[in-house]
N, C-alpha and C positions, 0 to 999 in steps of 0.2 A: 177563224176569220177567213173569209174568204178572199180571191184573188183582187175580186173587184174594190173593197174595203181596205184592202194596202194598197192597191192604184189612188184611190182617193185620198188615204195619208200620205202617200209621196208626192202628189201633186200640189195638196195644203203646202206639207214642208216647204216645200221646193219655191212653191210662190213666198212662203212667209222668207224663207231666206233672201230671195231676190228683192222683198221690200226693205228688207234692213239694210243690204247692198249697196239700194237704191238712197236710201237715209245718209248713210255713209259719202257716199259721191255726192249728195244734197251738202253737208258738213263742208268737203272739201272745195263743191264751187260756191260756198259763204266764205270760208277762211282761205282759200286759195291766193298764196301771196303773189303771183306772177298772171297778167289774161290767160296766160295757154294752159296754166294748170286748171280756169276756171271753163274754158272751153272745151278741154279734154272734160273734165269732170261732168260738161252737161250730154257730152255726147256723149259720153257713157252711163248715164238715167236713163237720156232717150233708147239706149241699146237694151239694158236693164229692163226699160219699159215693156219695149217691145217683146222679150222674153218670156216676162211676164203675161202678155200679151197673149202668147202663142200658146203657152200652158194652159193659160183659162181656154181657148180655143179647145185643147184637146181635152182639159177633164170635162167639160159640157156636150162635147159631141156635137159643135154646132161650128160649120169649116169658112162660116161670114164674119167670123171674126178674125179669122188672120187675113181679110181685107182688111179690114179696120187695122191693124198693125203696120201693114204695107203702107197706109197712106199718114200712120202717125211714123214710120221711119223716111218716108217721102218728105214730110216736115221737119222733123228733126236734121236732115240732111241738108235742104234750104235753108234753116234756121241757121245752123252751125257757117256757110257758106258768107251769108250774110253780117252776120255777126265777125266775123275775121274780116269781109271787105271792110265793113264800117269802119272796124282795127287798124286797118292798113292804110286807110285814107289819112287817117288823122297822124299816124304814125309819118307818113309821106307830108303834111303837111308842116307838120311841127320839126322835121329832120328841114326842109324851105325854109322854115323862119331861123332855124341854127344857121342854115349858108349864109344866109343876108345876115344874119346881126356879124358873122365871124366876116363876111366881105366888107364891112363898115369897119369895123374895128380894124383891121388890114390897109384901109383906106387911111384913115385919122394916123396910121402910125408914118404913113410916105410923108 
């Protein structure tokens, strides 16, 4: 076997491990019982992805692919950003409607 014939099974492996990985953190941001475990769990596919990403780059010998990783870690990064504001808005708004109903309820007791 030559040198370049175990580069090639290492790189297989290596990707086939990073998609089970990837399955796995799939799993956890389905069953994730808390948001941040499901937000950690996507940002960590999109990093998994990107891994994956950059190995297919190197066993193909072709270096326009880890562009293409760059701009799906660019997204994933937004992605992730946005999804926590969306979080935080409602999170902010529904802790507002706890003040008012407990400043009613305060009020009725005077």
């Amino acid at each position: 076997m030559t040198i370049d014939g175990m580069y090639e099974i290492l790189f297989i492996v290596t990707m086939s491990l990073l998609a089970l990985i990837t399955f796995a953190y799939l799993v956890r941001t389905i069953l994730g019982p808390h948001f941040t475990d499901r937000i950690l769990a996507a940002n960590s596919i999109s990093t998994v992805i990107i891994l994956i990403i950059s190995v297919l780059a190197v066993y193909l010998k072709e270096s326009y692919i880890v562009d293409v990783a760059l701009i799906y870690a660019s997204l994933g990064f937004i992605t992730v950003i946005i999804l926590c504001k969306s979080r935080l808005q409602i999170h902010h708004r529904d802790r507002d409607d706890d003040f008012k109903n407990l400043k009613k309820g305060l009020d009725k007791h005077d």
